[in-house]
PyMOL Python script that loads the backbone (N, CA, C, O; Angstrom):
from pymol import cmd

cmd.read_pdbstr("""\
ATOM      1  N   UNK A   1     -12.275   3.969   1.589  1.00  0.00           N
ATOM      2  CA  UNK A   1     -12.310   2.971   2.635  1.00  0.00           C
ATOM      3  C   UNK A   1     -11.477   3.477   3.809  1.00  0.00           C
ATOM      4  O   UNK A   1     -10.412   4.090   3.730  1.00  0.00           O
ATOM      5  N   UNK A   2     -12.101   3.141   4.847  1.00  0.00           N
ATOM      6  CA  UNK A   2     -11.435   3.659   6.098  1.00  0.00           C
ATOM      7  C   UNK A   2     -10.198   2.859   6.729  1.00  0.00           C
ATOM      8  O   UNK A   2     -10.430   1.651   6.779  1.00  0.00           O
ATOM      9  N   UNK A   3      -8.955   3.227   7.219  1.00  0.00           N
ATOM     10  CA  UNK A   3      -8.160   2.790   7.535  1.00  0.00           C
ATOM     11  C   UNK A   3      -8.281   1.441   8.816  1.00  0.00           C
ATOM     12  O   UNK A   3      -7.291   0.879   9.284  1.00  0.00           O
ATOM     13  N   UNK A   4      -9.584   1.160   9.163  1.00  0.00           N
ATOM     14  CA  UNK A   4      -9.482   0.264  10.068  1.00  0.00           C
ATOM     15  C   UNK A   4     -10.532  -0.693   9.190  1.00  0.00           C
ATOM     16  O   UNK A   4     -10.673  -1.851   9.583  1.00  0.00           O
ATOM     17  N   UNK A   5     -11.224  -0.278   8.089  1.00  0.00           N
ATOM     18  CA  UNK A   5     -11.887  -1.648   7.139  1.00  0.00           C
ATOM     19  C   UNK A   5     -10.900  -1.961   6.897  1.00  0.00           C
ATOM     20  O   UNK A   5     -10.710  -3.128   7.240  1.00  0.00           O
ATOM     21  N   UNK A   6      -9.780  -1.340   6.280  1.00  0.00           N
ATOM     22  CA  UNK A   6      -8.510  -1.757   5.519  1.00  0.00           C
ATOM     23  C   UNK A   6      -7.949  -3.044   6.475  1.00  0.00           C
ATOM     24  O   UNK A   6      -7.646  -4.136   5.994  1.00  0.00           O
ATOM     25  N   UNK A   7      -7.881  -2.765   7.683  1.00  0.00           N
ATOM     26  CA  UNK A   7      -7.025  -3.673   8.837  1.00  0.00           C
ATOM     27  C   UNK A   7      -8.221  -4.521   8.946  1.00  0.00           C
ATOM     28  O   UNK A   7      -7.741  -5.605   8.617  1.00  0.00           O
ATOM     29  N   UNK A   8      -9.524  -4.750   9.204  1.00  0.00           N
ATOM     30  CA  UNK A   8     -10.000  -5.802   9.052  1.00  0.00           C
ATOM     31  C   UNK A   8     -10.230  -6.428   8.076  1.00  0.00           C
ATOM     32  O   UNK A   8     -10.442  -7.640   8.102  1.00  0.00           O
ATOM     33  N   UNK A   9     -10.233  -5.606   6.863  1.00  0.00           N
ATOM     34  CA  UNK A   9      -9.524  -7.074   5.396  1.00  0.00           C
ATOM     35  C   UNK A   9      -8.561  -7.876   5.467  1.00  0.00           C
ATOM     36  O   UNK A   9      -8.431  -9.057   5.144  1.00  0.00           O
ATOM     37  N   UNK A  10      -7.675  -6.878   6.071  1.00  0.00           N
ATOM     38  CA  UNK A  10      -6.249  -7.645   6.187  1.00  0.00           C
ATOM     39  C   UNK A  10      -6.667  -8.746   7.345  1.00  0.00           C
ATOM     40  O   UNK A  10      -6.901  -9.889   6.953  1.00  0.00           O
ATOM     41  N   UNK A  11      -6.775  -8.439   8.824  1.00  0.00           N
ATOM     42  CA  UNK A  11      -7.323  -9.912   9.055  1.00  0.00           C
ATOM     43  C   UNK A  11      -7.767 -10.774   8.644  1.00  0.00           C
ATOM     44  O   UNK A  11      -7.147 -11.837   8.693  1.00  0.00           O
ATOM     45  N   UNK A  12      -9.112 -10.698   8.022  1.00  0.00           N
ATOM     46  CA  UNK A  12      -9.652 -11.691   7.199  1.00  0.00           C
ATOM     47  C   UNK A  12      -8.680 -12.565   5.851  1.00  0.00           C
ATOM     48  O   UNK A  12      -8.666 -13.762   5.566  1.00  0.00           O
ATOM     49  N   UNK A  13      -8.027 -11.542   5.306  1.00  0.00           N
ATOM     50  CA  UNK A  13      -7.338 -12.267   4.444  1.00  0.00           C
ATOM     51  C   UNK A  13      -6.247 -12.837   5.133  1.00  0.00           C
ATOM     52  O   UNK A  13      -5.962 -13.779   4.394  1.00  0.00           O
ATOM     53  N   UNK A  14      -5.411 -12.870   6.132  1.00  0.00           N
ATOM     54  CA  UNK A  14      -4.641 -13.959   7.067  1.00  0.00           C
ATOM     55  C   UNK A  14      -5.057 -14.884   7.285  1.00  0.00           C
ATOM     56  O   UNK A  14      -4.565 -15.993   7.076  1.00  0.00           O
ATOM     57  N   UNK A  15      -6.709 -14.449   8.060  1.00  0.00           N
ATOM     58  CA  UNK A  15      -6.970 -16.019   8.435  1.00  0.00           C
ATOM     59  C   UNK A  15      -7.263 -17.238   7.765  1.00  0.00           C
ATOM     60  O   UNK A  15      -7.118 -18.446   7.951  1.00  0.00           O
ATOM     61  N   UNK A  16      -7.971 -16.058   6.473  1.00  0.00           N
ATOM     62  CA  UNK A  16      -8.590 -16.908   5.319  1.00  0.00           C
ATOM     63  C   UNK A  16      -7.666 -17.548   4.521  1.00  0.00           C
ATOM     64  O   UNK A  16      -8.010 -18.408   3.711  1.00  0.00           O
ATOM     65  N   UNK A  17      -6.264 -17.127   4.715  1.00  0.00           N
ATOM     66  CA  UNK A  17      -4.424 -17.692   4.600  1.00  0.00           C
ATOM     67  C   UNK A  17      -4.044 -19.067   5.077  1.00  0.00           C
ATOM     68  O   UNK A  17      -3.625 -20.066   4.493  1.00  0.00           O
ATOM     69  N   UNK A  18      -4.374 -18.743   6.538  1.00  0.00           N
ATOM     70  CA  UNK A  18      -3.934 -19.484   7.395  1.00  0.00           C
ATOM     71  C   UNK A  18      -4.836 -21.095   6.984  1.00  0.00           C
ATOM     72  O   UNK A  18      -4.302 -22.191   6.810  1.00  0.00           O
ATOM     73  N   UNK A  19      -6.660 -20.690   6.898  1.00  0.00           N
ATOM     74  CA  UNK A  19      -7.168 -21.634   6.523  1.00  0.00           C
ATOM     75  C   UNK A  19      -7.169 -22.811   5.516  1.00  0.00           C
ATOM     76  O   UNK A  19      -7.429 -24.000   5.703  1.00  0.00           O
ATOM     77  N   UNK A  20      -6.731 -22.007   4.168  1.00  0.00           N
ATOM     78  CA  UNK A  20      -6.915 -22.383   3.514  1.00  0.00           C
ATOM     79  C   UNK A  20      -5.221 -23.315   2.771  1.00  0.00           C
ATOM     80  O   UNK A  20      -5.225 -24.389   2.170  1.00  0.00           O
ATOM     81  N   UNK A  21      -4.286 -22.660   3.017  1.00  0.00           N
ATOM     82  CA  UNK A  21      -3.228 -22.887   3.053  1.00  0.00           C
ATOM     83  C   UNK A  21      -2.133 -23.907   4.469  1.00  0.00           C
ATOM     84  O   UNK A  21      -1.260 -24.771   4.542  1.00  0.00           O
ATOM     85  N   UNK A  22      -2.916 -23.090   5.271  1.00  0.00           N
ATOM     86  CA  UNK A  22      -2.393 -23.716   6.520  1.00  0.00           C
ATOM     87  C   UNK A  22      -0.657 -22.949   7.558  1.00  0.00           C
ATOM     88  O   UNK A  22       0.167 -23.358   8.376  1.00  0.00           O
ATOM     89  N   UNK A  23      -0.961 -21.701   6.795  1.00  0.00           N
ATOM     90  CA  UNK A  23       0.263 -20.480   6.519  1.00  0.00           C
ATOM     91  C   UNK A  23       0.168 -19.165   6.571  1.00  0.00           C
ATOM     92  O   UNK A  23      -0.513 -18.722   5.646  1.00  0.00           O
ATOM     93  N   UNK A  24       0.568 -18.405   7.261  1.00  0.00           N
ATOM     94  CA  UNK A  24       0.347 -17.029   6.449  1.00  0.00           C
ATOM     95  C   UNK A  24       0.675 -16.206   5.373  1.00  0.00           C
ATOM     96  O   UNK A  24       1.832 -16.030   4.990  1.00  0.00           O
ATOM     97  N   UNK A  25      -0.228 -15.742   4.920  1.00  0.00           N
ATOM     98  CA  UNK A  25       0.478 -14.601   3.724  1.00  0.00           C
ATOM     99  C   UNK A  25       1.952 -14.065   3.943  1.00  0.00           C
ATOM    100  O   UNK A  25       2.487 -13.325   4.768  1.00  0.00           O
ATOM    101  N   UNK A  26       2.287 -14.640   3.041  1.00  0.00           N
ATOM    102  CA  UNK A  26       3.447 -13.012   2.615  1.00  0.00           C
ATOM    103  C   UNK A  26       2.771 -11.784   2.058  1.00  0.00           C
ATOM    104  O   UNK A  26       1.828 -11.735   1.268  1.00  0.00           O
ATOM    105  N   UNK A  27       3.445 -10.794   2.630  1.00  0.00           N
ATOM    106  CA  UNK A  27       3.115  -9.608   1.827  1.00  0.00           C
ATOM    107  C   UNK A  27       2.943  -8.954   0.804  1.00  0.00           C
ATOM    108  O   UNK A  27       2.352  -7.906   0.544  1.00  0.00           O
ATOM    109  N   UNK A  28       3.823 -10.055  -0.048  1.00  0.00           N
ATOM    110  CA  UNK A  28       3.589  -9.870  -1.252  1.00  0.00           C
ATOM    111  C   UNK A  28       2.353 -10.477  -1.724  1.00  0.00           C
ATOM    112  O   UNK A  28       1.678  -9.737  -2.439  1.00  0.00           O
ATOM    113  N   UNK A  29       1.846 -11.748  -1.483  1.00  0.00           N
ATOM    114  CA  UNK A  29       0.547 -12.041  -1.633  1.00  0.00           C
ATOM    115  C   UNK A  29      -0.779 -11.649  -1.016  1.00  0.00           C
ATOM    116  O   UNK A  29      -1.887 -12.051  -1.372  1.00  0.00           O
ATOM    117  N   UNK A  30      -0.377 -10.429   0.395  1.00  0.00           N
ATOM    118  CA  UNK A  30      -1.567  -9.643   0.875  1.00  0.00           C
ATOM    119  C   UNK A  30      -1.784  -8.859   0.073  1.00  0.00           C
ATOM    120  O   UNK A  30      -2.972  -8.679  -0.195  1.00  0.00           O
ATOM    121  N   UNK A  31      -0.688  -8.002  -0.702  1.00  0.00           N
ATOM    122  CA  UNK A  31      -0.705  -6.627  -1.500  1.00  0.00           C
ATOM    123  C   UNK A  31      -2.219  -7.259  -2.958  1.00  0.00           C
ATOM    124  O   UNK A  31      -3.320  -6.766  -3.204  1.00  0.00           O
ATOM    125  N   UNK A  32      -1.652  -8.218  -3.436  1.00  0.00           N
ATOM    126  CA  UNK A  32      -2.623  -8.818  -4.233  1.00  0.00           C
ATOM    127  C   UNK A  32      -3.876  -9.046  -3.743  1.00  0.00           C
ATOM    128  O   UNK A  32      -4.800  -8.441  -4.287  1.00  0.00           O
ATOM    129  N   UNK A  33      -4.107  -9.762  -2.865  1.00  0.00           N
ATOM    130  CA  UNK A  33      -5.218 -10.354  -2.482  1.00  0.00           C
ATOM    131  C   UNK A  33      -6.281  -8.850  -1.623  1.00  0.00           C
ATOM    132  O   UNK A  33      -7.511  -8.878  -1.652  1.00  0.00           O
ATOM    133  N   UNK A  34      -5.673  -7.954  -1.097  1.00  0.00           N
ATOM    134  CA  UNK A  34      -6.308  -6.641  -0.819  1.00  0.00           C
ATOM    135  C   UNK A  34      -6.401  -5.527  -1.539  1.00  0.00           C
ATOM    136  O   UNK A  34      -7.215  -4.657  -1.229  1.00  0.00           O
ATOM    137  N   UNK A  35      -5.386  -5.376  -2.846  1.00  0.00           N
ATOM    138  CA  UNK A  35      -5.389  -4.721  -3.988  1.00  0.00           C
ATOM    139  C   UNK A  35      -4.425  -3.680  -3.577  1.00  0.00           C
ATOM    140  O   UNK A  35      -4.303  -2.669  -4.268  1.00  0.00           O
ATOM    141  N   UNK A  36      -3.771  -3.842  -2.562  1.00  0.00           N
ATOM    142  CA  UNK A  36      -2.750  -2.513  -1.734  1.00  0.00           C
ATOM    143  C   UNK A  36      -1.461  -2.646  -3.061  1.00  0.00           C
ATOM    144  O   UNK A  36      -1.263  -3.489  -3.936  1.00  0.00           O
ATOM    145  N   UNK A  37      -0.750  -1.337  -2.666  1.00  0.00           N
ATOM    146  CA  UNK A  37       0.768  -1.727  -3.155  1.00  0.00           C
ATOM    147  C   UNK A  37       1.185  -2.333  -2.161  1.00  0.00           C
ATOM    148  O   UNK A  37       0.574  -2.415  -1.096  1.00  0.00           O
ATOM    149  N   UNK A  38       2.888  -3.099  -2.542  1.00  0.00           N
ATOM    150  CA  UNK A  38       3.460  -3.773  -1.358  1.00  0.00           C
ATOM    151  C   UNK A  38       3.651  -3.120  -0.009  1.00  0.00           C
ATOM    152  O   UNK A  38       3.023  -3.708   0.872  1.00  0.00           O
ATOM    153  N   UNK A  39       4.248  -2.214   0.347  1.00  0.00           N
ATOM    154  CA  UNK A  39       4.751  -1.310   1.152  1.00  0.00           C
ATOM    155  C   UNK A  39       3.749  -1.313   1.935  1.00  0.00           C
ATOM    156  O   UNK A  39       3.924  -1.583   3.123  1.00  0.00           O
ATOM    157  N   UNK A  40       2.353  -0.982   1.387  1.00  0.00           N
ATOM    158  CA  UNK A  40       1.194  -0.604   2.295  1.00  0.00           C
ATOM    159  C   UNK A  40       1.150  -2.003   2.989  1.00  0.00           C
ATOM    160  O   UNK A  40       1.121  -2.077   4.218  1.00  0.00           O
ATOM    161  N   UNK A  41       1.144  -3.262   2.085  1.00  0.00           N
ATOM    162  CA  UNK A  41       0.813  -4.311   2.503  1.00  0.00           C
ATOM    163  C   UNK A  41       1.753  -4.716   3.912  1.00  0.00           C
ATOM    164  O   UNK A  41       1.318  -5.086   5.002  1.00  0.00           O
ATOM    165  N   UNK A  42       2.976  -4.542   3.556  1.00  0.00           N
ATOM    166  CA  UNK A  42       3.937  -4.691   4.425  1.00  0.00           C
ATOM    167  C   UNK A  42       3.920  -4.223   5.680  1.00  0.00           C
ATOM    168  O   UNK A  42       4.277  -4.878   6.659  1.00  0.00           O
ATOM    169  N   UNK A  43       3.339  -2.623   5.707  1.00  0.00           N
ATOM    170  CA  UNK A  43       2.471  -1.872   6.717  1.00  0.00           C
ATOM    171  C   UNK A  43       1.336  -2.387   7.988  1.00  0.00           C
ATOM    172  O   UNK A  43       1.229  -2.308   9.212  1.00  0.00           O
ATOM    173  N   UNK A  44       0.495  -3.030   6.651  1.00  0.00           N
ATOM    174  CA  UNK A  44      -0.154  -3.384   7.015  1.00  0.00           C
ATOM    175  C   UNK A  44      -0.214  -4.861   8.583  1.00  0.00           C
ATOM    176  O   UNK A  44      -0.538  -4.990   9.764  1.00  0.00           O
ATOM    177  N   UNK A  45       0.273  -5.511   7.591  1.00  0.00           N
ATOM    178  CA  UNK A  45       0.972  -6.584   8.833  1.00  0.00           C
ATOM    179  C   UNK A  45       1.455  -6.472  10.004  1.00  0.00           C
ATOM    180  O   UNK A  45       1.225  -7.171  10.991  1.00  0.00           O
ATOM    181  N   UNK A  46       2.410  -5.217   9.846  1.00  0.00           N
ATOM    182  CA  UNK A  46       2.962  -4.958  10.794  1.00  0.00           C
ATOM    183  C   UNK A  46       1.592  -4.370  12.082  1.00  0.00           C
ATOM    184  O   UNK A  46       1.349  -4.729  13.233  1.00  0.00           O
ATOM    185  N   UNK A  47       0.900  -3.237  11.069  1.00  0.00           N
ATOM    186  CA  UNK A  47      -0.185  -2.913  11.876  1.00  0.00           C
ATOM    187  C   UNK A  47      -1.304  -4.154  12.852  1.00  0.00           C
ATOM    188  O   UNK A  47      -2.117  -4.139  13.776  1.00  0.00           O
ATOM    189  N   UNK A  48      -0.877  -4.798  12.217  1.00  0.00           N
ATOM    190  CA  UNK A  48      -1.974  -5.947  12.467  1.00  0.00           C
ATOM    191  C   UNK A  48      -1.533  -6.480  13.641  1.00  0.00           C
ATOM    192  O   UNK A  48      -2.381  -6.834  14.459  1.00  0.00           O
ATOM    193  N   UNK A  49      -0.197  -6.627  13.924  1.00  0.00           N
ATOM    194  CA  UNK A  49       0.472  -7.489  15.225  1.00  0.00           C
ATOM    195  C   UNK A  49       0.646  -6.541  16.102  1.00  0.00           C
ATOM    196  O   UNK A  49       0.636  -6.920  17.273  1.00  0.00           O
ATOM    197  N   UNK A  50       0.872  -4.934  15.825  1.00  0.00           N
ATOM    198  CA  UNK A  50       1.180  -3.748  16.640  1.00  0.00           C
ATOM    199  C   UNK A  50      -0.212  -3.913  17.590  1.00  0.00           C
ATOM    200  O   UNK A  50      -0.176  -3.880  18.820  1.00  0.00           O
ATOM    201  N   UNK A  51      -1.602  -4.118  16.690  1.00  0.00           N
ATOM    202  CA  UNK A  51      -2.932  -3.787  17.495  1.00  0.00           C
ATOM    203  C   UNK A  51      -2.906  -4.541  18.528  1.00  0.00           C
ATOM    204  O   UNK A  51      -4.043  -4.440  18.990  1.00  0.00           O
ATOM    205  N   UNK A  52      -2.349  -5.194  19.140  1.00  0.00           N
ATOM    206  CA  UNK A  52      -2.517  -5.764  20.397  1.00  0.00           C
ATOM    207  C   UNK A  52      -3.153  -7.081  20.052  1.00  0.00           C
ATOM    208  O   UNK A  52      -3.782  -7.515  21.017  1.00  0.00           O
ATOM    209  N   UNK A  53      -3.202  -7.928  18.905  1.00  0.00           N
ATOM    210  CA  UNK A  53      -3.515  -9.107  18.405  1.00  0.00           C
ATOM    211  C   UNK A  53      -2.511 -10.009  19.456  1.00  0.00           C
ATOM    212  O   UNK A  53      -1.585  -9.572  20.139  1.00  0.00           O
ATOM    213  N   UNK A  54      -2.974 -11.325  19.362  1.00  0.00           N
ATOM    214  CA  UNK A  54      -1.587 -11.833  20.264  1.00  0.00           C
ATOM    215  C   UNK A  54      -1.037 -12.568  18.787  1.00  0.00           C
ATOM    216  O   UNK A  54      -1.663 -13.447  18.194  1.00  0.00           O
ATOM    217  N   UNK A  55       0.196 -12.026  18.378  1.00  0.00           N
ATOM    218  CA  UNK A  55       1.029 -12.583  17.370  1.00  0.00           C
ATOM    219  C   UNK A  55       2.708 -12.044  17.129  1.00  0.00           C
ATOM    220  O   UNK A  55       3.338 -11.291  17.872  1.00  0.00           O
ATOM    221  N   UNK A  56       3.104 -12.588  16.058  1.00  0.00           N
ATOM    222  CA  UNK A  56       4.348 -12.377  15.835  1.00  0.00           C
ATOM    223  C   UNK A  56       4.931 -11.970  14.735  1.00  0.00           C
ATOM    224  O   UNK A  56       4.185 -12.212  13.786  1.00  0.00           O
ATOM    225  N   UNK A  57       6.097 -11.370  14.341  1.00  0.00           N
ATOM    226  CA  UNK A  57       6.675 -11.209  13.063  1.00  0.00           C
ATOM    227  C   UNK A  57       7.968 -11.548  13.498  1.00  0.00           C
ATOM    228  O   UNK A  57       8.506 -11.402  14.595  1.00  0.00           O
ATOM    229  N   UNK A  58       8.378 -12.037  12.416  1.00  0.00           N
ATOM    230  CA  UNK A  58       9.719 -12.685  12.437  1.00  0.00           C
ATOM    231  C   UNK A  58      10.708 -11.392  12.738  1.00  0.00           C
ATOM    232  O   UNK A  58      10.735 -10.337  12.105  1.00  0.00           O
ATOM    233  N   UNK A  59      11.782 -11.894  14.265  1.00  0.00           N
ATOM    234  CA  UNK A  59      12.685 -10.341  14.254  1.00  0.00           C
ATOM    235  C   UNK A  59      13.269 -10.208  13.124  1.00  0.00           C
ATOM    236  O   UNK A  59      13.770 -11.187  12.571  1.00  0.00           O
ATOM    237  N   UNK A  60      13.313  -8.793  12.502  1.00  0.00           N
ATOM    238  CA  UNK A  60      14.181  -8.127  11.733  1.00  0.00           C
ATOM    239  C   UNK A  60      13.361  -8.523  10.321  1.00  0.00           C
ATOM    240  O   UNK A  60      13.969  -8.146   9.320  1.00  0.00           O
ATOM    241  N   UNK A  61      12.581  -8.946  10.158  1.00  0.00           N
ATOM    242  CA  UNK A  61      11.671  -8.963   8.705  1.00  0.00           C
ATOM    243  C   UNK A  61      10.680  -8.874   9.054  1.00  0.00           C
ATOM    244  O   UNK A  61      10.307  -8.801  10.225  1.00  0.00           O
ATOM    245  N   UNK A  62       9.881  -8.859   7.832  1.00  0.00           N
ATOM    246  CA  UNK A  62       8.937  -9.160   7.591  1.00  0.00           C
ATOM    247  C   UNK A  62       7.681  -9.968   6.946  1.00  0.00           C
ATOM    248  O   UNK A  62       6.954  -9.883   5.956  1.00  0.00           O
ATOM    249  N   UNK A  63       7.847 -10.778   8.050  1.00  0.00           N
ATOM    250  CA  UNK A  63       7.079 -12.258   7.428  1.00  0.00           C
ATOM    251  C   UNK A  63       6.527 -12.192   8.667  1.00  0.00           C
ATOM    252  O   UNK A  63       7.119 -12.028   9.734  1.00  0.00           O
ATOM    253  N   UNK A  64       4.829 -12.389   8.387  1.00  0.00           N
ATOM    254  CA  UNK A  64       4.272 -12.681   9.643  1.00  0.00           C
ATOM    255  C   UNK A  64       4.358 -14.164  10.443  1.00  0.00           C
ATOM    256  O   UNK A  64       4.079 -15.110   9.706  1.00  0.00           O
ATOM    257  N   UNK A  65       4.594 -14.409  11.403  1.00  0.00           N
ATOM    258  CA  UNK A  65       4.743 -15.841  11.673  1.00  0.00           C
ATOM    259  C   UNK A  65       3.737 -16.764  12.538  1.00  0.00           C
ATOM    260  O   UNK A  65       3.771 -17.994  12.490  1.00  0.00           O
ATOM    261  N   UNK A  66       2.741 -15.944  13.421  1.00  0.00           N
ATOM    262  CA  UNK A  66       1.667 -16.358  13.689  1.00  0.00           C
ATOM    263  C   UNK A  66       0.672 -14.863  14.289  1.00  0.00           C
ATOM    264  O   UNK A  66       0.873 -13.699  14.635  1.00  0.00           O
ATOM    265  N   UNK A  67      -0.240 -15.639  14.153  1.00  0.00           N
ATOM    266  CA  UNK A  67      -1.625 -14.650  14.715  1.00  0.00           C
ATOM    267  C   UNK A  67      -2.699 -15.615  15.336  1.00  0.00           C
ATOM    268  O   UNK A  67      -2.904 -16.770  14.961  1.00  0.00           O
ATOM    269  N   UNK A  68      -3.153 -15.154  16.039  1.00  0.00           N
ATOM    270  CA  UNK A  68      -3.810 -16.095  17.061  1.00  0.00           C
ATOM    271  C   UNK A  68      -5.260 -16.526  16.108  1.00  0.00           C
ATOM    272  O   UNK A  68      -6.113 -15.744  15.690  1.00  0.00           O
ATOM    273  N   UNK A  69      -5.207 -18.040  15.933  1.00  0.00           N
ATOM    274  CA  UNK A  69      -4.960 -19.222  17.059  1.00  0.00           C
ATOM    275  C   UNK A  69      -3.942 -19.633  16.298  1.00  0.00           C
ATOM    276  O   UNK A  69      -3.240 -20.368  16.991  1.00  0.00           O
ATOM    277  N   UNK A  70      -3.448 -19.510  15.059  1.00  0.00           N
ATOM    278  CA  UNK A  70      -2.644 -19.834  13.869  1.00  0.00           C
ATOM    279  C   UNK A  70      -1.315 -19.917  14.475  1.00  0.00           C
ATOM    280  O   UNK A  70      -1.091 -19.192  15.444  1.00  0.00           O
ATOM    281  N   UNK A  71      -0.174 -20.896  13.933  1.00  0.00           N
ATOM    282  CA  UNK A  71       1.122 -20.458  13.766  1.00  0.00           C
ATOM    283  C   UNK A  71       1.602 -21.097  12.327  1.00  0.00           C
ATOM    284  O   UNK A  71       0.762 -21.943  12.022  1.00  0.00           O
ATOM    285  N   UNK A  72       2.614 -21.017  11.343  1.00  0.00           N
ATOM    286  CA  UNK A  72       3.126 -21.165  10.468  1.00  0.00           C
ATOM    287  C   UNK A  72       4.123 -21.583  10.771  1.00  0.00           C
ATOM    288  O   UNK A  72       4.737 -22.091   9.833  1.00  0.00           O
ATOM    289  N   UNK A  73       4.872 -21.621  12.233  1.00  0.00           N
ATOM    290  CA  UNK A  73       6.102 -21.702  12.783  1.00  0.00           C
ATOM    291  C   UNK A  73       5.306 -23.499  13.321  1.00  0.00           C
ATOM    292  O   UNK A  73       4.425 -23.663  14.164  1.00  0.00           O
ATOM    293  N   UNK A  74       6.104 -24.733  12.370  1.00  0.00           N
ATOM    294  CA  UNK A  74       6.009 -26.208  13.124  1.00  0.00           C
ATOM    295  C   UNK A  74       6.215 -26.178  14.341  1.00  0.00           C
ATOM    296  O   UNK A  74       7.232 -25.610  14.737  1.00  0.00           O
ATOM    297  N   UNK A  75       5.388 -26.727  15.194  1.00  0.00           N
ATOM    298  CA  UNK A  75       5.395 -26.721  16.986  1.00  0.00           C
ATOM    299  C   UNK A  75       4.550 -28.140  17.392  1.00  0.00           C
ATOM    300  O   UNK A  75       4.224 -28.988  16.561  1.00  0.00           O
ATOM    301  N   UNK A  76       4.309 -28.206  18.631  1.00  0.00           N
ATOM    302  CA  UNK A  76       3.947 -29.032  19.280  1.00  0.00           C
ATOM    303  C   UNK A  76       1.885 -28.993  18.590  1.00  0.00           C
ATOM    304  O   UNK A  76       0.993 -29.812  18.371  1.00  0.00           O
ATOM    305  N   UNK A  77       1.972 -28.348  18.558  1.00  0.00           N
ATOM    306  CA  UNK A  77       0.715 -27.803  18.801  1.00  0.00           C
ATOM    307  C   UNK A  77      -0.224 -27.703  17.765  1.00  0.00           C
ATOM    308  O   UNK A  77      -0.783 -26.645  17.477  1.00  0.00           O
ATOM    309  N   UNK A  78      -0.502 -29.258  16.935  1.00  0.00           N
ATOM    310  CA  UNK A  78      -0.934 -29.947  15.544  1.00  0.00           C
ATOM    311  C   UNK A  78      -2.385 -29.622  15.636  1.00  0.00           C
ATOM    312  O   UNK A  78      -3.089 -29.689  16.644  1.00  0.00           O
ATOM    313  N   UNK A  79      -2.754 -29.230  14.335  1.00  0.00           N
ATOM    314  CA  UNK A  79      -4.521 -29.135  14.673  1.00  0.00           C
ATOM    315  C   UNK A  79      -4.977 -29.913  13.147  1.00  0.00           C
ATOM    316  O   UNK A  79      -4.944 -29.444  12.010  1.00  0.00           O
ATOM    317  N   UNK A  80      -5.433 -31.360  13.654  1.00  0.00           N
ATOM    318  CA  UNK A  80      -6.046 -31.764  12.282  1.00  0.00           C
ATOM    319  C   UNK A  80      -7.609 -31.351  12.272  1.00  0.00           C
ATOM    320  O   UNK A  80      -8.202 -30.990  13.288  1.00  0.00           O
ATOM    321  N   UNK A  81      -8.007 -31.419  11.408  1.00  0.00           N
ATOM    322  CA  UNK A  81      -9.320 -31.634  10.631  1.00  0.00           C
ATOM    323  C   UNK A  81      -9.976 -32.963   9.832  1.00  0.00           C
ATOM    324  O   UNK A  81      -9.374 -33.269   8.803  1.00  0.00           O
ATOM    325  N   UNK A  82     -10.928 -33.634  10.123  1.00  0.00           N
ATOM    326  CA  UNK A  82     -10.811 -34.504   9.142  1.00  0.00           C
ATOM    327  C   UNK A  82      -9.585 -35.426   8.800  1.00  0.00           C
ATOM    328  O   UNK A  82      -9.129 -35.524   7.661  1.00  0.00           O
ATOM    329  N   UNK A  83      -9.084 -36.109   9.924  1.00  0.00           N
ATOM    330  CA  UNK A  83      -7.816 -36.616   9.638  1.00  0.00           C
ATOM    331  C   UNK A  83      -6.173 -35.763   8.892  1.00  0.00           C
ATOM    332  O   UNK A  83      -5.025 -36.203   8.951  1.00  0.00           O
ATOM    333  N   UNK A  84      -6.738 -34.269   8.146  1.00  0.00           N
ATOM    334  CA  UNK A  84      -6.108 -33.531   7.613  1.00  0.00           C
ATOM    335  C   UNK A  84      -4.828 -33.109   8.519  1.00  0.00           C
ATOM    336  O   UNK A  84      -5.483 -32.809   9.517  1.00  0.00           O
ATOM    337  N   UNK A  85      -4.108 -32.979   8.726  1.00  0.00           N
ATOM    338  CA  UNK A  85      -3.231 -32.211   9.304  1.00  0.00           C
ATOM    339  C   UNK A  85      -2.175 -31.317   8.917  1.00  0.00           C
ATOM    340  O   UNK A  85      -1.069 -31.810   8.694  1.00  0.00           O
ATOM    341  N   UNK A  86      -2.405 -29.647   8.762  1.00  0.00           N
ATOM    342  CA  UNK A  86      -1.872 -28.765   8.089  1.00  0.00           C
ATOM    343  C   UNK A  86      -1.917 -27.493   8.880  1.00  0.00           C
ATOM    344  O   UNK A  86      -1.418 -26.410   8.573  1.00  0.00           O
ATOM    345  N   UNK A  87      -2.563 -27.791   9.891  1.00  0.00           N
ATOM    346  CA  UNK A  87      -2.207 -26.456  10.656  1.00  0.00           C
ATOM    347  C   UNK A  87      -1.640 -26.809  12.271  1.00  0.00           C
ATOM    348  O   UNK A  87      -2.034 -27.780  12.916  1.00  0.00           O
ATOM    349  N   UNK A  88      -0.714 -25.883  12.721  1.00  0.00           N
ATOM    350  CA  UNK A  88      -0.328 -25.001  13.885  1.00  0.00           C
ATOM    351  C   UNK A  88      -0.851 -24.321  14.681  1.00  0.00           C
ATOM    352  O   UNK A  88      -1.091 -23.120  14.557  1.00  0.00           O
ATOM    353  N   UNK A  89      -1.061 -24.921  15.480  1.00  0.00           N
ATOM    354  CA  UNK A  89      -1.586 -23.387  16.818  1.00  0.00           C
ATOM    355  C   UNK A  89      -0.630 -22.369  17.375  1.00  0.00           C
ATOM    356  O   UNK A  89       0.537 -22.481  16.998  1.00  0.00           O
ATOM    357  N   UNK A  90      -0.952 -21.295  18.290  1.00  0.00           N
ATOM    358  CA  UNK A  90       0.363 -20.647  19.048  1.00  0.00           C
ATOM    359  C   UNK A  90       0.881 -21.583  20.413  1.00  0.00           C
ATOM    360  O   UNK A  90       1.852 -21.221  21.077  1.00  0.00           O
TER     361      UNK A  90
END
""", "prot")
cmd.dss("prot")
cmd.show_as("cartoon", "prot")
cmd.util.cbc("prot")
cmd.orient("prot")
């Protein structure tokens, strides 16, 4: 697999994070969910916000904290569904 399918799994599995949870992955649960070791996973993330995505990682770790349209970080900026309300925008 080519190093940029790899980065669009990893998108998909964020968003499909963000959706379903209302959060993003930790890395430790990307490494699983993409079959990577951690490190790569950890990599990975980072790669993901480096590409010019509009998003964030928490300074000095690594925890992703939003990726566009997503945030995980509570804000102004409520997005229900269905009366649901569990997600964040940026």
């Amino acid at each position: 697999m080519s190093e940029l399918d790899l980065l669009d799994r990893t998108y998909y599995a964020v968003m499909s994070s963000f959706v379903e949870t209302g959060r993003a992955p930790h890395y430790t649960e990307l490494a699983s969910t993409l079959g990577v070791p951690l490190e790569q996973a950890r990599g990975l993330l980072h790669e993901l916000v480096e590409s010019g995505l509009p998003g964030w990682m928490e300074p000095g770790q690594d925890v992703l904290v939003s990726l566009a349209p997503f945030s995980s970080l509570p804000n102004a900026y409520r997005v229900s569904i269905d009366g649901n309300q569990r997600w964040f925008a940026q």
